[in-house]
C-alpha positions, 0 to 999 in steps of 0.5 A, a space after each residue: 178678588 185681585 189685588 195689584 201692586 206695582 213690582 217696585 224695590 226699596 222700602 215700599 216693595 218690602 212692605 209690599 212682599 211683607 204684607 203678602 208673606 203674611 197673607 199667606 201664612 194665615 189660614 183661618 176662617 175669619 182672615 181673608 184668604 190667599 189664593 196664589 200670587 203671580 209675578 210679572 216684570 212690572 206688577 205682582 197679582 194677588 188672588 184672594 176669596 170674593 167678599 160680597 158683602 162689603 165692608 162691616 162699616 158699610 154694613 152697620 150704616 145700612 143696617 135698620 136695626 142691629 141687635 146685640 147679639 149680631 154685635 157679639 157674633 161679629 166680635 166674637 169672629 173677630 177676635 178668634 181671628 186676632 187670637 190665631 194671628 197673635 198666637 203666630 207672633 203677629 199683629 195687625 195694627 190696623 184693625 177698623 171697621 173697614 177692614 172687617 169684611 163680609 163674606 157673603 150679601 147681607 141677605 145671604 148671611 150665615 149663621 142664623 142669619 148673621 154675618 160671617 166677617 174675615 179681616 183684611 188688609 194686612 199691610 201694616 202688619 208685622 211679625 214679632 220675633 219672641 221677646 220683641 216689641 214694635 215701635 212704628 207709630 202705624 195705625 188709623 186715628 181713633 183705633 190707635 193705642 196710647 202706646 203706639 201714639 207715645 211712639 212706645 214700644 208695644 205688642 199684640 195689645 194694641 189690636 185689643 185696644 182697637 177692638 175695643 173702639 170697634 165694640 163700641 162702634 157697633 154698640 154706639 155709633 161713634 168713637 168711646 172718647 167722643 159723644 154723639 155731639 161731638 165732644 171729647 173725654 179722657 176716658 170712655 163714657 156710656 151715655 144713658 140715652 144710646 147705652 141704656 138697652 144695652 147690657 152691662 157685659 158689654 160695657 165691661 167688655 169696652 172697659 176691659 179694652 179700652 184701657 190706657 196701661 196695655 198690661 191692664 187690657 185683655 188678652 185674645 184669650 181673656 176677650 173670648 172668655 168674657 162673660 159678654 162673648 159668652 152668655 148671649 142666649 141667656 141675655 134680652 137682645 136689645 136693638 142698638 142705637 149705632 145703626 141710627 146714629 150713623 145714619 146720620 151723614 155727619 157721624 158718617 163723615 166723622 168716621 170717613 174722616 178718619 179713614 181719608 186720614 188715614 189713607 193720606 198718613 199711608 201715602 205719606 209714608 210711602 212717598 217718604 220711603 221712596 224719598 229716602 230710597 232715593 236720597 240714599 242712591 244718589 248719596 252712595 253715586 256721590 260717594 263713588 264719585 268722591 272715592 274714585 276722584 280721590 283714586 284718579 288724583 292719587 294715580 297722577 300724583 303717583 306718576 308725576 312722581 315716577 316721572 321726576 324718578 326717571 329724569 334723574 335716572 336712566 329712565 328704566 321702569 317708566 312704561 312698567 309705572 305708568 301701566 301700573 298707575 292705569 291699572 290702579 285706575 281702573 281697579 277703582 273705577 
């Protein structure tokens, strides 16, 4: 798999080489892994593993019948892949299901037949130096925390935040505020109808995430000691309703929706870097042209002046002053 940027500079081209230097510092089993990087005049090759299995979300809708077990596997993989990536200062800030990744074709999955993911796409994700929070409101509507739409400081909870919208997904079929119907809640609800197979560890796991106060929410650490990732042989393994109800094209849309949004927010970001790029080189031309304006009228004021000293004078030192004067000129051109 290739990925192509365009060799740019400015603020896109940083986050372009940002995104890439991360890539290349994760090495685990669950994160999509850099091969090598080439760089031309105009563009910069990424070659990254084949994924061949698609998309997790795309996985989900065309699944006829998740169980809960396949659910906890694909958590699971998930959340080992954040804990690697938190315990390296880093957080991703766009964890959804689109970039959650199959290794292998559904059919050919791996462990007893379920799927092996990898996360991509690190293009919102940055390093945190100790002791430093994030502020930048990055991220997808729907799998964004609190925090981060308060335009507060945050951490490395904010991916917890997000897995918690991604369990629920994959349990439910839509987002934890929102029902089957299309209405909203300030707080996550299990309807009987979809969550009634489904076990309350798994609920509590939701609870535990899906939390406003990010001091209240589990850790990597703690989300991987939860009882739900980790009794799943001594538990009935239920089909859930996620797979049905996004079947549905509107659910399909909702989520689509969302992810469209979200594409455009980026572009819109990226055009308004770019704009203030731009904005900056013609403010610093402006500047140069101002200073050197104000060099050019200081050098004439300079040699009227030597001028008027000549003619009351005997005329000595006019052609050394006005070499001066032009000297001066070119300095600051």
């Amino acid at each position: 798999m290739v990925a192509l940027y365009s060799s740019q500079r400015g603020a896109i081209a940083a986050r372009m080489r940002a995104e890439i230097e991360i890539s290349m510092q994760l090495k685990h089993e669950h994160l999509i892994k850099v091969a090598d990087v080439f760089e031309t005049k105009s563009h910069v090759y990424v070659i990254m593993e084949c994924m061949e299995g698609g998309e997790l979300f795309d996985y989900v809708i065309e699944k006829s019948s998740l169980k809960e077990s396949e659910a906890v596997a694909i958590i699971k993989q998930i959340t080992l892949a954040l804990k690697f990536m938190h315990d390296k200062g880093i957080i991703h800030r766009d964890l959804k299901p689109e970039n959650v990744m199959l290794r292998n074709a559904p059919n050919e999955s791996g462990r007893k037949g379920r799927p092996f993911i990898k996360i991509i796409d690190f293009g919102m994700s940055k390093a945190l130096s100790p002791g430093r929070n994030a502020q930048s409101c990055l991220g997808t509507p729907g799998y964004m925390a609190p925090e981060v739409l308060e335009h507060k400081d945050y951490t490395s909870s904010v991916d917890m935040y997000s897995l918690g919208v991604v369990s629920y997904i994959l349990l439910a079929g839509y987002m934890p505020l929102q029902t089957a119907e299309g209405q909203w809640h300030s707080r996550v609800i299990f309807p009987a109808e979809e969550w009634a197979e489904v076990s309350d560890e798994a609920k509590d796991f939701i609870n535990k995430l899906v939390v406003y106060d990010p001091t209240k929410r589990m850790s990597a650490d703690q989300t991987l000691a939860h009882p739900w990732l980790k009794k799943v042989k001594t538990r009935r393994d239920s089909t859930l309703m996620s797979s049905k109800l996004l079947a549905n094209p509107l659910s399909r849309k909702d989520l689509r929706t969302r992810r469209s949004s979200a594409l455009m927010d980026m572009k819109d970001d990226m055009k308004s870097a770019l704009e203030d790029d731009i904005q900056a080189v013609r403010e610093m031309q402006e500047e140069l042209i101002k200073r050197n304006s104000r060099f050019e009228e200081a050098a004439k004021a300079k040699g009227a002046l030597d001028d008027d000293d000549d003619d009351n004078g005997d005329g000595d030192g006019d052609d050394d002053d006005r070499k001066s004067a032009k000297r001066s000129k070119k300095i600051y051109v």
